[in-house]
C-alpha positions as CSV (number, residue, x, y, z in Angstrom):
1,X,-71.5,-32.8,-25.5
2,X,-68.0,-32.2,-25.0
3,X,-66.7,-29.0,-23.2
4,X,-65.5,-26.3,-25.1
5,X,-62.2,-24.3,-24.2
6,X,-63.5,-21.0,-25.2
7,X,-59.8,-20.1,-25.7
8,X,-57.7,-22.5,-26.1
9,X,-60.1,-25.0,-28.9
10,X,-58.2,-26.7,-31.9
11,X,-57.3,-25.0,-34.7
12,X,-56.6,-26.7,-38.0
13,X,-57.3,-26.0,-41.2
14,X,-60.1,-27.5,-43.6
15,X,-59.4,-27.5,-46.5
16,X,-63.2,-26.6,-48.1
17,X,-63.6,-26.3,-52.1
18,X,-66.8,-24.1,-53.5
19,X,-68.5,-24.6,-57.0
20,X,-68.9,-20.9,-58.0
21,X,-71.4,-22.3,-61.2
22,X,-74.9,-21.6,-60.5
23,X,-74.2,-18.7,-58.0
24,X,-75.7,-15.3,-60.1
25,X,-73.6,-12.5,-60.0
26,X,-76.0,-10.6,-57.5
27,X,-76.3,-13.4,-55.2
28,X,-79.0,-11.6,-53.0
29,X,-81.8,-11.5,-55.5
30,X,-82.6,-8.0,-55.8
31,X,-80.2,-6.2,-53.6
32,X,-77.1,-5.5,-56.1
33,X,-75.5,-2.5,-54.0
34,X,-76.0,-4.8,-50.6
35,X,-74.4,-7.8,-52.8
36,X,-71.2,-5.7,-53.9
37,X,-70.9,-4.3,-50.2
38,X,-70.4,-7.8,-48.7
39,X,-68.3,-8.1,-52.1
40,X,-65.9,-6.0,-50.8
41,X,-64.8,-8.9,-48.6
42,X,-63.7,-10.5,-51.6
43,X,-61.5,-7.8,-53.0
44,X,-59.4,-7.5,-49.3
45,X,-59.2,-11.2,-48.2
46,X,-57.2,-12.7,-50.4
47,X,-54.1,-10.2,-50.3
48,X,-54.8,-9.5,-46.3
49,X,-54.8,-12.8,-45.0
50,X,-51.6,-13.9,-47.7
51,X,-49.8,-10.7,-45.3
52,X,-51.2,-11.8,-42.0
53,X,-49.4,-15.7,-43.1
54,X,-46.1,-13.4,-44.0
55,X,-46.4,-11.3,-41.1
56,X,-46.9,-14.4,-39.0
57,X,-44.0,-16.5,-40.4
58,X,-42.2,-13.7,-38.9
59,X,-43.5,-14.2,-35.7
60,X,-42.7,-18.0,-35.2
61,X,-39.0,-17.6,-33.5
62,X,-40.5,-15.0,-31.2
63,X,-43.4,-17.5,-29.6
64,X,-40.8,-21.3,-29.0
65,X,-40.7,-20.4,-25.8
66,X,-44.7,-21.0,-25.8
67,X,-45.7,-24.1,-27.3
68,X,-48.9,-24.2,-27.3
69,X,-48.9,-20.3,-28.9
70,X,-46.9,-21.9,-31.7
71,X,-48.8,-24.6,-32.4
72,X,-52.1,-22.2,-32.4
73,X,-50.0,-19.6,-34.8
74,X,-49.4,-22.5,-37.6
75,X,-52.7,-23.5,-37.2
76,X,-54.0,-20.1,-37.8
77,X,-51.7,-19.9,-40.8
78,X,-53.5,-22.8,-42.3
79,X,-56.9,-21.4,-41.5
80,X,-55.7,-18.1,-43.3
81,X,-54.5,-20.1,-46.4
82,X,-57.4,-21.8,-46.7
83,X,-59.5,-18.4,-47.0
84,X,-57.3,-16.4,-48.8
85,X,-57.6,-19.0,-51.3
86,X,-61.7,-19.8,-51.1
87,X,-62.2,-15.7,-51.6
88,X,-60.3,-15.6,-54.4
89,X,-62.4,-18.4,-55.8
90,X,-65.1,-15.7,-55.8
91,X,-63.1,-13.4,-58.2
92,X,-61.8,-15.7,-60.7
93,X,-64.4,-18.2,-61.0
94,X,-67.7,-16.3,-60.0
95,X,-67.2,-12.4,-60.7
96,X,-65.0,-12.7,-63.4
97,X,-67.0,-15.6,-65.6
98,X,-70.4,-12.8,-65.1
99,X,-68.0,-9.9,-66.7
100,X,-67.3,-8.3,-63.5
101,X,-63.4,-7.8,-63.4
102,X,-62.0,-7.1,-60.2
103,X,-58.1,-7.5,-61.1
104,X,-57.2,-3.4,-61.3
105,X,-58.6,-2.8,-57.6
106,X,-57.1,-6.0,-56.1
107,X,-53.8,-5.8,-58.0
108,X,-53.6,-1.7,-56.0
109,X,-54.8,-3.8,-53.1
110,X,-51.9,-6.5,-53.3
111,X,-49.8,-3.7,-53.7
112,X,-50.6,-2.2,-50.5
113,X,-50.3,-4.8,-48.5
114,X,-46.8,-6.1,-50.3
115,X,-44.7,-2.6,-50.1
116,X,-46.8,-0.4,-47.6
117,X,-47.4,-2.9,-45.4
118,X,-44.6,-4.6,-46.0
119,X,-41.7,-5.7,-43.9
120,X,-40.0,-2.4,-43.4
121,X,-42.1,0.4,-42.5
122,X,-42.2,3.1,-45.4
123,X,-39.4,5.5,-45.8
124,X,-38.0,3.2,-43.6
125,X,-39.1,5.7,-40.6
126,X,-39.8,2.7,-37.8
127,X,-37.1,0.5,-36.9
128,X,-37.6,-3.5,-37.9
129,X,-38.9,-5.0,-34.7
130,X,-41.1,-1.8,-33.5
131,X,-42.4,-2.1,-37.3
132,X,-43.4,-5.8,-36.6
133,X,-44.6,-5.3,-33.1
134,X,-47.2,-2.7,-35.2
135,X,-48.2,-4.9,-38.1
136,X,-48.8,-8.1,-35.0
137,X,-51.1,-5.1,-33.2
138,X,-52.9,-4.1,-36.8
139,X,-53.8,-7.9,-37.7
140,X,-55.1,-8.5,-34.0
141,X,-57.5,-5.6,-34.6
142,X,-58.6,-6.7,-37.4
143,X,-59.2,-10.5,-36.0
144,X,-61.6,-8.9,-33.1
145,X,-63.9,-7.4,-36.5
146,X,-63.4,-10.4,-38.1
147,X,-64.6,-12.8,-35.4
148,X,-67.6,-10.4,-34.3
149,X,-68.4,-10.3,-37.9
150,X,-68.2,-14.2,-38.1
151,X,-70.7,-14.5,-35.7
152,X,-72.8,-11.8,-36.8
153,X,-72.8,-13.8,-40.2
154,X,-73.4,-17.1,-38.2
155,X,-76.6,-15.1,-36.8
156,X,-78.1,-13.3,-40.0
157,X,-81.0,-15.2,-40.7
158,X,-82.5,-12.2,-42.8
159,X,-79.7,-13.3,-45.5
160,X,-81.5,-16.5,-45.8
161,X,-85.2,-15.0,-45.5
162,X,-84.1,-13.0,-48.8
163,X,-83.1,-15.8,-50.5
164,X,-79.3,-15.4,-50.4
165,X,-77.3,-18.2,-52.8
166,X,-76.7,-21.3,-50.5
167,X,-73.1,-21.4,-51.5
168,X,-72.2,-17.5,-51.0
169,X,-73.6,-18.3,-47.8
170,X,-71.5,-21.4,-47.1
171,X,-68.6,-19.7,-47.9
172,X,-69.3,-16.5,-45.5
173,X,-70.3,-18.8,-42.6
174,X,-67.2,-21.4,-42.8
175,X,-65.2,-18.7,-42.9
176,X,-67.3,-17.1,-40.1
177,X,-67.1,-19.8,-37.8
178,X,-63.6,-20.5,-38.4
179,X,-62.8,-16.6,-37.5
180,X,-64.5,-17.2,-34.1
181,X,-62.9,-20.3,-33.7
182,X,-58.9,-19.4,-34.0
183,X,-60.1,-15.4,-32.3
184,X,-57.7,-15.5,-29.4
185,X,-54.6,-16.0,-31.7
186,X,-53.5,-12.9,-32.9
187,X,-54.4,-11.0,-29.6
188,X,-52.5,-13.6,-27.5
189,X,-49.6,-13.1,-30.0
190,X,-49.6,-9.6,-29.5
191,X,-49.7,-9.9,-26.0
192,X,-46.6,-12.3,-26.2
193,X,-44.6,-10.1,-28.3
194,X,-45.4,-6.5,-27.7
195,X,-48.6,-6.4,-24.8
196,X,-47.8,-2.3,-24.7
197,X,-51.3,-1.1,-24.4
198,X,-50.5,2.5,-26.1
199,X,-49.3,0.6,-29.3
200,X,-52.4,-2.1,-29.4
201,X,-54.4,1.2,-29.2
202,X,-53.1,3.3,-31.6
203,X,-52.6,0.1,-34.2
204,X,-55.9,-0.8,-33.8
205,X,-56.7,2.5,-35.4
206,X,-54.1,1.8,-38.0
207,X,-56.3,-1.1,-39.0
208,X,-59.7,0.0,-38.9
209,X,-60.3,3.6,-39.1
210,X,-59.7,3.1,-43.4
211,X,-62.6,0.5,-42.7
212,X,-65.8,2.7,-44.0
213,X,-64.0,3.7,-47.0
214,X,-62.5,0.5,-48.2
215,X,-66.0,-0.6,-47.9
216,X,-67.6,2.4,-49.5
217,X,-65.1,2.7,-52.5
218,X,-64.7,-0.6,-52.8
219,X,-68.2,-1.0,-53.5
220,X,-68.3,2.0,-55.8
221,X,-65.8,-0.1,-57.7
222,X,-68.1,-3.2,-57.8
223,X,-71.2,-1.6,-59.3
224,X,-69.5,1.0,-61.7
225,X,-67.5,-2.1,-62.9
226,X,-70.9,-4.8,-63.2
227,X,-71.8,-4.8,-66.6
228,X,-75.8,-5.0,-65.4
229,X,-75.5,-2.2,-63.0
230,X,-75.1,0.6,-66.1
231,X,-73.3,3.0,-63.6
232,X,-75.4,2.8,-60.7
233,X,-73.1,3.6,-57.6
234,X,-74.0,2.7,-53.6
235,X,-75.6,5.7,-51.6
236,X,-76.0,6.0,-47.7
237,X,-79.4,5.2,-48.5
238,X,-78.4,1.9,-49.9
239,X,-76.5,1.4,-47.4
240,X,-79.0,2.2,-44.5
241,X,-81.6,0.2,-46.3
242,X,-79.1,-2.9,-45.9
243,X,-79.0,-2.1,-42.3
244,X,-82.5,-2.3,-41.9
245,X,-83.1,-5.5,-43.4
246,X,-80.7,-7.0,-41.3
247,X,-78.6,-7.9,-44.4
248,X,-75.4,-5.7,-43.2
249,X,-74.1,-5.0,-39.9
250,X,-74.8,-1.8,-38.8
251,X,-72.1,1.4,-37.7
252,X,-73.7,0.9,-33.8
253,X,-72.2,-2.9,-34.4
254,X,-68.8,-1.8,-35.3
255,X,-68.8,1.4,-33.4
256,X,-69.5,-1.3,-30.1
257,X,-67.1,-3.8,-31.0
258,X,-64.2,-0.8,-31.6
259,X,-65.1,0.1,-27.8
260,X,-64.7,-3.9,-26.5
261,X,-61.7,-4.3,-28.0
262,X,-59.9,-1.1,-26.7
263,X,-61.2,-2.2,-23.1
264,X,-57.9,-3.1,-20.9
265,X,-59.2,-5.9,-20.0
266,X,-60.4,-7.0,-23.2
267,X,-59.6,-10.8,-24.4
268,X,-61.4,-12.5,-27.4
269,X,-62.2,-15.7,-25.3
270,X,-65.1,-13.4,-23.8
271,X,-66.5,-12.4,-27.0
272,X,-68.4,-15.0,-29.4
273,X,-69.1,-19.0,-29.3
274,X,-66.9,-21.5,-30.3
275,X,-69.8,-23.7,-29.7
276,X,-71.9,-21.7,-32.2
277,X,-68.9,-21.7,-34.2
278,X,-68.5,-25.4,-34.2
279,X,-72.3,-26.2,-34.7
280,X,-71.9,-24.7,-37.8
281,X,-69.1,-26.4,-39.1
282,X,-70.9,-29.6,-38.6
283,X,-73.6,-29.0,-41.0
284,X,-71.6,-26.8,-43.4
285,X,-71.7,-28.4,-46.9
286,X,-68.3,-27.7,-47.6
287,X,-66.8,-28.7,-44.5
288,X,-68.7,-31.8,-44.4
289,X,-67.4,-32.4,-48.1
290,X,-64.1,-31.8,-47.2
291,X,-64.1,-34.6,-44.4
292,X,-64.7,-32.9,-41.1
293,X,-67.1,-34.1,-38.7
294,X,-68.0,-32.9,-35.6
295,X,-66.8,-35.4,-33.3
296,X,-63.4,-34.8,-33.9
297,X,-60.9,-31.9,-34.8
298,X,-60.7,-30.8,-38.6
299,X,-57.5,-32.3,-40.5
């Protein structure tokens, strides 16, 4: 088995297709609210990792001096394509052939990320480079949730014990694994251009203390929008329920991964396994079908 550079691995993208055609519409058989809060994924993806690739663009003349960083930031760039695109598979080809339309929420969504999050600060109030030093700290505190939330997916057996469609679950875990696999990037480019503790801080809550809502309200959206669902909308009880079964990560999960990350000495290479990671990948459907093996890096 070869060794594994927990920091440092190779990061290219695969380029994974999904046949949305016999996934149902509540693809945890019946647990519609837990469904719609994973959903939520869905709605944010597509237009948040399309910014993190324009965000990054922006980065690339700030990290020639560091090869290797460079070559890890395009590579994350294809990895973030690659996603962006897959989610929105979900939307057009799975929730919108059931009669679930999620355009009106996304469209507000895209239009977040496009103008308020866009490459000058609003009103113009921060000046270009601080602004971009900001956005670099916001997306590297949303890769720590992102990677911890890979693995947790990677590690949620109780999604397969309730019967959770094979191909949601494909999707969740490639993307997963390929989360924990590129999750030194956007610190280690934050480090490069900014490092300023005080600003990795306070973007971090820039990031991810809208993260209980978006999930809240973006569920509400779901399930007053499925045409099954008759106006049924998510409650705390739903969402504790979820908890229990192991079919949602918990606020103690988040609450403990906000507190790693904000450690000074915090670096993503301690957290998660690439190996983990990369045993996935080699028996992921889609990966395999898109011509990766294990033995060798993805292309």
């Amino acid at each position: 088995m070869n060794e594994i550079d927990e920091r440092h691995p190779v990061i290219t993208p695969r380029r994974v297709s999904f046949d949305w055609s016999d996934t149902p519409l509540h693809w945890i058989p019946d647990e519609p609210v837990a469904t719609h809060f994973i959903n939520v994924l869905h709605l944010l993806l597509p237009a948040g990792e399309r910014w993190f690739v324009r965000v990054y663009k922006q980065t690339l003349p700030l990290v020639e001096d560091d090869e290797r960083l460079r070559r890890e930031v395009k590579g994350f760039m294809g990895q973030e394509a690659v996603h962006a695109y897959s989610h929105q598979g979900v939307l057009d080809r799975q929730m919108l052939a059931q009669g679930l339309d999620p355009r009106p929420l996304t469209t507000t969504i895209e239009w977040t990320f496009r103008h308020l999050l866009g490459d000058r600060s609003p009103l113009r109030l921060i000046p270009a480079r601080q602004w971009l030093n900001l956005r670099v700290g916001v997306i590297a505190g949303i890769e720590h949730y992102t990677a911890v939330l890979g693995q947790w997916i990677l590690d949620a057996h109780e999604l397969d014990d309730a019967g959770a469609d094979p191909t949601m679950m494909d999707l969740l875990r490639w993307h997963g694994a390929e989360e924990v696999e590129h999750r030194s990037v956007a610190f280690d480019v934050y480090q490069h251009v900014s490092g300023a503790y005080w600003r990795r801080f306070v973007s971090f809550f820039v990031g991810v203390l809208a993260m209980p809502l978006m999930v809240y309200f973006g569920a509400a959206y779901l399930c007053r929008k499925d045409p099954t669902l008759k106006g049924v909308r998510p409650r705390i009880r739903d969402y504790r329920r979820a908890v229990r079964r192991g079919i949602f990560p918990s606020n103690r999960f988040m609450i403990s991964a906000a507190r790693t990350y904000l450690r000074r000495d915090f670096h993503p290479s301690q957290e998660c396994s690439t190996r983990k990671a990369l045993d996935y990948l080699a028996t992921s459907p889609a990966a395999l079908a898109a011509g990766y093996r294990a033995d060798e890096p993805a292309s």
